[in-house]
N, C-alpha and C positions, 0 to 999 in steps of 0.2 A: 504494500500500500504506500510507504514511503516513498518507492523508487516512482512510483505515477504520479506522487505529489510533488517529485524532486523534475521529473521531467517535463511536466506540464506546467512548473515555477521557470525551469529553464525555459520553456517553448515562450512562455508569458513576457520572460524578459528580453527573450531576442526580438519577439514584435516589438515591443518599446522600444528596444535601441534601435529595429530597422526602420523605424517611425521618427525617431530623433534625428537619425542619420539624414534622412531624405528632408527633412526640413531645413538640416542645417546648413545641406547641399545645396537648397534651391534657392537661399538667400534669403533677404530678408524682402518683404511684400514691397513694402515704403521706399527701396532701394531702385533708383534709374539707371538703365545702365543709356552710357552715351557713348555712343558712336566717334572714332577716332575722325580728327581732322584730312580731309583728302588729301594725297600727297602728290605737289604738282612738281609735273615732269617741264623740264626746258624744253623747247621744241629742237630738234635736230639739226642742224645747218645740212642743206644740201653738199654732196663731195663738191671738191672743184671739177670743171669743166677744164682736162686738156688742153692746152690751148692748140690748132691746129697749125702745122710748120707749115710755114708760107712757102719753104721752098720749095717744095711738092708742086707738082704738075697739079691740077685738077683731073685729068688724063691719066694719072698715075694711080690715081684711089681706085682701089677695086669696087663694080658697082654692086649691092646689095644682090645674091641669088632668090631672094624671095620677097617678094611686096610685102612692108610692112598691113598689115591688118588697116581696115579704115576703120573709125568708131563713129560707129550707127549714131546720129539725133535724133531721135525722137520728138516726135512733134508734143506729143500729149502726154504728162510724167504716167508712169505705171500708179496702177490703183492696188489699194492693200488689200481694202475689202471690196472686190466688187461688186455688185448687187446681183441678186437669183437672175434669170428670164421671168418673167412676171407671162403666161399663160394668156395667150388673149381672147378675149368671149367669143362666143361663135355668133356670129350676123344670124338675127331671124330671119328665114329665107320667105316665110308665108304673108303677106299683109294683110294688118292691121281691118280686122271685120269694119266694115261702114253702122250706123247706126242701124239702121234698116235692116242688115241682118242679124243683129243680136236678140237674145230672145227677152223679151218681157223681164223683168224684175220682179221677182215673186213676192204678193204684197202680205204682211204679216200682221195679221191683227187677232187681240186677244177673241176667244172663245167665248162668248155672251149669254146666260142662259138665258129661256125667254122671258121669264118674269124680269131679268132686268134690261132685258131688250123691249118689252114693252110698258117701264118704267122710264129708262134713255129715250123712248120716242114721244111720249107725253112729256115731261118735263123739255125736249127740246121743242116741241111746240107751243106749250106754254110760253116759252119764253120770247119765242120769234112773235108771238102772237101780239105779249106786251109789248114787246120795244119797237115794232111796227105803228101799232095805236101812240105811244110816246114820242115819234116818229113825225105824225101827222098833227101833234100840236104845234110843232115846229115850221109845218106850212105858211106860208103869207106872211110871215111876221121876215123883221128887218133884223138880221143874225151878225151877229161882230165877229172877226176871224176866227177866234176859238172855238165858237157855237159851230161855226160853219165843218171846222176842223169834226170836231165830236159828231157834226149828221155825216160827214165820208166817212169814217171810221164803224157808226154805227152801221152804215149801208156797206163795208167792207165785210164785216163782220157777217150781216145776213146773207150775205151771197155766199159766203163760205158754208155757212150753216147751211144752205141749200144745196151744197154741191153735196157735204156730207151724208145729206138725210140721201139725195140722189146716190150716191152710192152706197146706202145703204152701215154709213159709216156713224153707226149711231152716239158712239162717246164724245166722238169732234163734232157733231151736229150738234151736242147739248154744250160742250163748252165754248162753241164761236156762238152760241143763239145766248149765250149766257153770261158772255162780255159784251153782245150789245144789249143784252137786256141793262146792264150795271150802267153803260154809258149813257143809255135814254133815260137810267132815273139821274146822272147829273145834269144832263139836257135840261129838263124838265127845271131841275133845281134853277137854272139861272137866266130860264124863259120869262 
């Protein structure tokens, strides 16, 4: 029993020192390290240039057996990153349908049950009914522009409400017969 307590005291102490050690190695947190000063180099002087002996024929120089190389310029410097080929769309080949042959726009209106499809068409004749009569107090008499304004507006309004009932569109039938019905009771107000 001793020896497992002696060897698991030694195993406990070498973690601590291998834990001290690596801390003590890796310095201290707060410590910068700085990077040495760059070390600058003198630039080279070219060798001398030989100077060539005058006495020498020009005739006498042996001529070069191979053309020196020319060096290419380039017009446009080299690029680093080029960009991809960028894919180009394909042309629609077929033209564009005229009005005239596209088909209808499919119209969507909610599902009405009949009790309040035959609530929507009362209430929107009620309403065309009043602001029509509210309509006709306004005949003959002498209207200042805003009056004038509110009887177009109200006759905007019934002709909507009629196309509505005409097609059978009974929600917009009650709410255009039911903005001019509100219009013709300010009418009235300032008749």
């Amino acid at each position: 029993m001793r020896r497992v307590l002696k060897g698991s005291a030694f195993a406990t102490s070498m973690c601590v020192a291998a834990a001290s050690l690596s801390l003590f190695c890796s310095g201290c947190a707060h410590h910068k390290v700085q990077a040495a000063a760059p070390l600058t180099v003198p630039p080279v002087s070219p060798s001398p240039i030989p100077s060539q002996d005058t006495t020498k024929s020009p005739a006498s120089i042996p001529a070069p057996s191979t053309p020196a190389p020319a060096n290419p310029v380039s017009e446009t410097p080299p690029t680093l990153n080029p960009k991809p080929d960028t894919p180009k769309r394909p042309v629609a080949t077929t033209p564009p349908a005229s009005e005239a042959e596209r088909p209808a726009a499919p119209q969507i209106s909610p599902q009405i049950s009949p009790s309040d499809k035959s609530q929507l068409q009362q209430q929107a004749s009620q309403y065309v009914a009043t602001a029509q009569q509210n309509l006709h107090h306004a005949d003959g008499r002498d209207l200042n522009p805003a009056q004038k304004d509110m009887v177009d507006k109200i006759r905007g309004f019934l002709d909507q409400a009629q196309q509505a009932i005409q097609g059978s569109d009974w929600e917009s039938a009650k709410n255009f017969s039911q903005k001019a019905y509100l219009l013709s009771l300010d009418l009235l107000k300032t008749l």
